[in-house]
C-alpha positions as CSV (number, residue, x, y, z in Angstrom):
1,X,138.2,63.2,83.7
2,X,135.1,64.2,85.8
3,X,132.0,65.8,83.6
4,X,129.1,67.5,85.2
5,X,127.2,70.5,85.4
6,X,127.4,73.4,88.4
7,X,124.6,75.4,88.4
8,X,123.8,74.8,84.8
9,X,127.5,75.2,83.4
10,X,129.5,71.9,82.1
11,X,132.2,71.5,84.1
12,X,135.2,69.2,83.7
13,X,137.7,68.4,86.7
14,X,140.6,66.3,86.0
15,X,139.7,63.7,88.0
16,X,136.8,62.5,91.1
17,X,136.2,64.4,93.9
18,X,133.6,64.4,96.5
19,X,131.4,67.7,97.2
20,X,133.1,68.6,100.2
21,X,136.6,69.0,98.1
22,X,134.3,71.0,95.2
23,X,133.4,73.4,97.8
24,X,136.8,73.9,98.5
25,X,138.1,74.2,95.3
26,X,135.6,76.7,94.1
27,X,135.7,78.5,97.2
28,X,132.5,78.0,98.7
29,X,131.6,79.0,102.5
30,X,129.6,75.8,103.1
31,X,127.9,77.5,106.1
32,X,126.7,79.8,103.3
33,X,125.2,77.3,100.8
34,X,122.9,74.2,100.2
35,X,124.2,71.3,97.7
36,X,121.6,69.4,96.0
37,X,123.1,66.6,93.1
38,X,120.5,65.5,90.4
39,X,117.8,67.2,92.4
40,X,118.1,65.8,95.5
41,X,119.6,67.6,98.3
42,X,122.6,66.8,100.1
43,X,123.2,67.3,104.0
44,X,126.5,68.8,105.0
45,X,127.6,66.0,106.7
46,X,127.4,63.9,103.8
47,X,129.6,66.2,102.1
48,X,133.2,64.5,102.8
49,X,131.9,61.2,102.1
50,X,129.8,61.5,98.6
51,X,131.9,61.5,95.3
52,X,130.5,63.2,92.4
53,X,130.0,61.0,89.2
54,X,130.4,61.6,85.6
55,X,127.4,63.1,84.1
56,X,126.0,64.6,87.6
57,X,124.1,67.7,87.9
58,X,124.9,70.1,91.1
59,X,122.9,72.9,92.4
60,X,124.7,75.4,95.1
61,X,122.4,77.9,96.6
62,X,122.8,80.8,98.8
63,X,120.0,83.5,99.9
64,X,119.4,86.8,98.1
65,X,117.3,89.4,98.4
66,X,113.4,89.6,97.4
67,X,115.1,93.5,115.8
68,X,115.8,94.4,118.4
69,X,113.4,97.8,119.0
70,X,111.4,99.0,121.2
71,X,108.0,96.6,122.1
72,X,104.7,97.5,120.4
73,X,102.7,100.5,122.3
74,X,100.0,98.5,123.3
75,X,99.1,95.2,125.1
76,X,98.6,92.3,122.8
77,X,99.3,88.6,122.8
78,X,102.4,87.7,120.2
79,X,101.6,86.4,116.6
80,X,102.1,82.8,117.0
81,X,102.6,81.2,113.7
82,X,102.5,77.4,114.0
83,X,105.7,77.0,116.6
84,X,106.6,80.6,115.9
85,X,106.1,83.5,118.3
86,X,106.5,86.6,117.1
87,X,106.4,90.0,118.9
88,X,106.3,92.1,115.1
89,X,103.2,91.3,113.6
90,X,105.4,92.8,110.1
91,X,106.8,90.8,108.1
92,X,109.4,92.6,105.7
93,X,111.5,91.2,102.9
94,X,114.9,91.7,101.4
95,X,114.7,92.2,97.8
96,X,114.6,95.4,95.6
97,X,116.9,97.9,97.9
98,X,119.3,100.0,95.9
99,X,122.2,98.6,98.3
100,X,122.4,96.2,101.3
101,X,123.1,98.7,104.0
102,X,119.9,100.6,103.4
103,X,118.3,96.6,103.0
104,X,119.8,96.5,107.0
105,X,118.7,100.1,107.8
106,X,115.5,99.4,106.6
107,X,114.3,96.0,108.2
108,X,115.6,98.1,112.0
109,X,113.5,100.4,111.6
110,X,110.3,98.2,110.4
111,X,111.1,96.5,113.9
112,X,110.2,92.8,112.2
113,X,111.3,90.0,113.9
114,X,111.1,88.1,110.9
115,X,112.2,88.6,107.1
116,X,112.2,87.2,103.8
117,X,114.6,85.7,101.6
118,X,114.6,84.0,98.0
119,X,117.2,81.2,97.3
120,X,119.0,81.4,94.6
121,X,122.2,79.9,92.7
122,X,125.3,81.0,95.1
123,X,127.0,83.6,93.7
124,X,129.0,84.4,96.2
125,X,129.1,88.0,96.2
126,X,127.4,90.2,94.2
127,X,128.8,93.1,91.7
128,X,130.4,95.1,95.0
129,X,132.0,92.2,96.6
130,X,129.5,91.8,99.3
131,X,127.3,89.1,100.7
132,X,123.3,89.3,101.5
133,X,124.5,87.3,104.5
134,X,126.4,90.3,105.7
135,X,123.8,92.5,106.3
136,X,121.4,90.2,108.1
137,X,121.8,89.4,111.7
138,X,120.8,85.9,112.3
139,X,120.3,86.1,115.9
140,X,118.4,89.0,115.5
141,X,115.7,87.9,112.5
142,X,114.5,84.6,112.0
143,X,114.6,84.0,108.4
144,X,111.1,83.1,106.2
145,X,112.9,81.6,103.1
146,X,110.1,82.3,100.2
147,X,109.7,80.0,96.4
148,X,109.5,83.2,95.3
149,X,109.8,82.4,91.5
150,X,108.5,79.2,90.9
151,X,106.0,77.9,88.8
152,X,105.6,74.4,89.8
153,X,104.5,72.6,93.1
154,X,108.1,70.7,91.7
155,X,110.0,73.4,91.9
156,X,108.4,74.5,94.9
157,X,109.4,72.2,97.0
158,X,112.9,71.7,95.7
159,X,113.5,75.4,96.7
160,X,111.7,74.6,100.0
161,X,114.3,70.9,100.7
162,X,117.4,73.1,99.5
163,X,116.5,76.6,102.1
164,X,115.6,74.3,105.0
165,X,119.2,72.5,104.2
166,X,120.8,76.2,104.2
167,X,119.4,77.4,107.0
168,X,119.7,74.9,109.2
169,X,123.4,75.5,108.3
170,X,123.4,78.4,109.5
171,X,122.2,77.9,112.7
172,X,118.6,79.7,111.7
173,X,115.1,78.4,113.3
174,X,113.7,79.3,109.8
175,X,114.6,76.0,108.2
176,X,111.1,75.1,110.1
177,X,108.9,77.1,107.8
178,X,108.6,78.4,104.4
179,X,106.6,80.9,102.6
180,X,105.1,78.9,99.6
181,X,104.5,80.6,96.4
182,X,103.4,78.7,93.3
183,X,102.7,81.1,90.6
184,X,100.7,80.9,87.6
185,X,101.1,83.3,85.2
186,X,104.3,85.5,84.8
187,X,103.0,89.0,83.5
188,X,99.7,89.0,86.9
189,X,101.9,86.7,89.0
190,X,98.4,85.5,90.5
191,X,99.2,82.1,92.4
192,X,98.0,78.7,90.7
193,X,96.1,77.3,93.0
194,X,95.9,73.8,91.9
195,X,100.3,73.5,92.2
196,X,99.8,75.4,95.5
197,X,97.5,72.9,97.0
198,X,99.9,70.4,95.8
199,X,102.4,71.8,97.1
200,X,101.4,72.6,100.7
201,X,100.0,69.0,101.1
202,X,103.8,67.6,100.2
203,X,105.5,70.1,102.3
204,X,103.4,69.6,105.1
205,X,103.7,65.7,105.0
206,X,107.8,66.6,105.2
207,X,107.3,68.7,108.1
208,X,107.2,72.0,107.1
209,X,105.3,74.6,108.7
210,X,103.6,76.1,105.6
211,X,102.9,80.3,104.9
212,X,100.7,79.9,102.0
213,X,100.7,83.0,99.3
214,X,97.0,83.0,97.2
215,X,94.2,84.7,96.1
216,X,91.6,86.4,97.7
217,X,89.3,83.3,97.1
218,X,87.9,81.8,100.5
219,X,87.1,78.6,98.9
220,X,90.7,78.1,98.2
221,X,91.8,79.8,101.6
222,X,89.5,77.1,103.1
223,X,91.2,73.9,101.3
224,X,94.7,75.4,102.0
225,X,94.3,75.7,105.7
226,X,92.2,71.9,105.6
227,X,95.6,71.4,103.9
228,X,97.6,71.7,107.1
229,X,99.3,75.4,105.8
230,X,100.5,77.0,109.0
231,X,99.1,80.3,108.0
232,X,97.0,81.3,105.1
233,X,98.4,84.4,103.2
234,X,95.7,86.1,100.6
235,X,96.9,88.9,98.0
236,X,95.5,92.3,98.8
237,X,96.2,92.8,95.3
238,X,98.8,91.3,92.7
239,X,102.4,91.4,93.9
240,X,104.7,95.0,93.6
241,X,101.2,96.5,92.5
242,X,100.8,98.6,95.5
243,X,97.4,99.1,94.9
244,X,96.7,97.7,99.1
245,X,93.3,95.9,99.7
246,X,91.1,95.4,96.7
247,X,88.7,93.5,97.9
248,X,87.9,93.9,101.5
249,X,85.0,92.0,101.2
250,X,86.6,88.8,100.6
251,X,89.3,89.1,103.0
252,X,86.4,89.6,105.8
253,X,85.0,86.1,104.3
254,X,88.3,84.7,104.4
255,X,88.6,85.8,108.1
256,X,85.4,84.7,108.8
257,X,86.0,81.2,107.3
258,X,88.8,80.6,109.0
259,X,88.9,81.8,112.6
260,X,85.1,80.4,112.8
261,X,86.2,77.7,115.2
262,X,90.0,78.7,115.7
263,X,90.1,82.4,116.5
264,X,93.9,82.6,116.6
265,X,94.7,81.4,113.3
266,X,96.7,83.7,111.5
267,X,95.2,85.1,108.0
268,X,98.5,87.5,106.7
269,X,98.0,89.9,104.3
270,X,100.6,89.5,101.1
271,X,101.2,91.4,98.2
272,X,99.6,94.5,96.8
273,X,101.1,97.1,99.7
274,X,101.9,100.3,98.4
275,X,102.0,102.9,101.2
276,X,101.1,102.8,105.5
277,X,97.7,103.4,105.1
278,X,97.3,100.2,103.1
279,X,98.8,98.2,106.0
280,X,96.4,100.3,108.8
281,X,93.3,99.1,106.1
282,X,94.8,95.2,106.8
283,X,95.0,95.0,110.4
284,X,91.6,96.9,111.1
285,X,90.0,93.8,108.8
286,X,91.3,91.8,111.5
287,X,94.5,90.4,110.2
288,X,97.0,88.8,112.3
289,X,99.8,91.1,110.5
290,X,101.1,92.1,106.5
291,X,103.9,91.0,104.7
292,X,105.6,93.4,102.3
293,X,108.9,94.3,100.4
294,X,108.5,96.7,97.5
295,X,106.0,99.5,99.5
296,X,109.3,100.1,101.7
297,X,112.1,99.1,98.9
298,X,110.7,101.6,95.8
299,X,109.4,104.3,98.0
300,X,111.1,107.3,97.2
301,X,112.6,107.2,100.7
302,X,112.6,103.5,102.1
303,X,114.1,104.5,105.3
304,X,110.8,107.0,106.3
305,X,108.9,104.4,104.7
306,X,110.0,101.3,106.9
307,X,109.0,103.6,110.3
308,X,105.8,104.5,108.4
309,X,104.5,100.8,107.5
310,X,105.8,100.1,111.5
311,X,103.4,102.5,113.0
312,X,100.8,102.1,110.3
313,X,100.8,98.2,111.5
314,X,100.5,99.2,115.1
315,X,97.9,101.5,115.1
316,X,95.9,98.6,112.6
317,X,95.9,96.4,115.2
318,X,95.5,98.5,118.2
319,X,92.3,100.2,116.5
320,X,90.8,96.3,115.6
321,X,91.3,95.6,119.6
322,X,89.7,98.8,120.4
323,X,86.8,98.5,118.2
324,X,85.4,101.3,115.9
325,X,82.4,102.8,116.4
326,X,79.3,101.9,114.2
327,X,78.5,103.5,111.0
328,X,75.7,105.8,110.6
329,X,73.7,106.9,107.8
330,X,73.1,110.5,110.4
331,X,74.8,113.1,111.9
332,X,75.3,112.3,116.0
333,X,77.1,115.3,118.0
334,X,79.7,115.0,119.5
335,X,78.9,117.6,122.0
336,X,75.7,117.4,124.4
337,X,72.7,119.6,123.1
338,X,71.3,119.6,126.3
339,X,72.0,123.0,128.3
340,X,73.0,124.7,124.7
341,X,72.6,128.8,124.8
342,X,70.2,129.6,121.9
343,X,66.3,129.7,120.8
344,X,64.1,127.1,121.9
345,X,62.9,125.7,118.4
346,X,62.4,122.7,116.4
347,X,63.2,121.8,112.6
């Protein structure tokens, strides 16, 4: 008799069998999953060959939920993103729609050439039969997988080994990056920003090219990028909030820091979006693009939404290469008051 755990259940087989023959017998898609055995992950080809042992603990993941379009109406260098070049500079995710077609619908009409995902135990389908994997077209998006979750650098970088293992299954370039989140409290969902730290300096020694969710802090957005995080990704406020930028201030600091001798490095608003003009407030700072999910999946109509947060992000950035004009404490006209009609007087 074999005894071990799947996903946290005891399981008992009637006799050994290796993880390529469990797959099978639980029905598994192994282009669809990642196996890690007493938490280390296993590559697919290793599959056939490995036997489980009595007592072992198994992990099977698949992605869940948190294009092709038209090009941007204006003339501007692509977001590059540590070997990524992106034409979008949004960055949607997948959780929190009410089905998976409007998920689909909705990430089309946002334009994004990239879009988040959380890994989670493989369920295979969810309550209507269908796959998050059926719904996203993986030639189309490159997929950010996210620790979305976790509350440990540990954990952190076990969901980090076990989505670049799935995705490179797939067939996906986004087993090259992660989105890193290490949070520290569960009611603010603020980041703890000693486990991130941790974390980005493991993943980055393992090759990972690291999006780094934290604070508004430039201290901290300073040690993260001397870190070797592939992008820096302040809150504008806490996560779902949708209060947009608190603090403008800071993220001006932040950009400051950061671009001072590296002018393309890409500081990504996270977190906090709640309508378009929030996203417009970003990219006039001078951020290199937003990442949001619950602005477009809670709106009272996501679809209007997603085209609404894909201008707003356009016309951000296209008024930040433009330039505004100063502020004034005075009127100015707008109209020459030379050659007016009227009295000749002063006041």
């Amino acid at each position: 008799m074999l005894h071990f755990t799947l996903n946290g259940e005891p399981r008992t087989l009637p006799e050994p069998v290796s993880i390529a023959e469990l797959l099978d017998r639980f029905g598994y898609d192994r282009r669809r999953i990642a196996v890690e055995v007493n938490r280390e992950v296993v590559p697919s080809p290793r599959h056939t060959d490995q036997r489980l042992g009595d007592g072992d603990s198994v992990e099977i993941v698949t992605l869940v939920g948190g294009g092709a379009s038209d090009p941007p109406p204006l003339l501007d260098k692509p977001l590059v993103i540590g070997k990524f070049s992106l034409r979008s500079r949004l960055i949607t995710g997948t959780g929190k729609y009410a089905n998976y077609p409007l998920m689909r619908d909705c990430l089309a009409a946002s334009a994004c050439d990239v879009t988040t995902v959380a890994v989670r135990r493989e369920r295979l389908v969810d309550k209507e039969g269908r796959n998050i994997l059926d719904y996203l077209d993986l030639k189309r998006y490159t997929i950010l997988p996210n620790t979305a979750g976790c509350f440990s650098a540990e954990d952190a970088v076990r969901h980090a080994r076990l989505a670049r293992e799935l995705l490179a299954n797939l067939g996906n370039r986004g087993a090259e990056w992660v989105k890193l989140e290490c949070l520290g409290d569960p009611r603010t969902l603020l980041p703890d920003p000693v486990a991130t730290l941790q974390a980005t300096e493991q993943l980055v020694k393992e090759g990972f090219q690291v999006l780094v969710y934290t604070s508004d802090d430039p201290i901290m957005a300073r040690h993260l990028k001397q870190a070797g995080a592939a992008s820096v990704m302040p809150a504008g406020s806490p996560i779902g909030s949708g209060q947009g930028v608190l603090n403008a201030n800071n993220i001006r600091i932040i950009l400051e820091y950061l671009k001072a001798d590296d002018p393309d490095y890409p500081v990504i608003v996270d977190a906090g979006v709640g309508t378009a003009s929030d996203v417009t407030v970003a990219m006039e700072l001078g951020c290199d693009g937003v990442l949001l999910n619950t602005g477009i999946a809670h709106a009272q109509d996501p679809l209007g939404m997603a085209w609404a947060m894909r201008y707003a992000c356009e016309a951000g950035r296209l008024a930040f290469l433009s330039g505004r004009i100063p502020r004034k404490l005075y009127a100015q006209a707008s109209s020459p008051m030379e050659g007016r009609i009227a009295s000749s007087h002063s006041s």
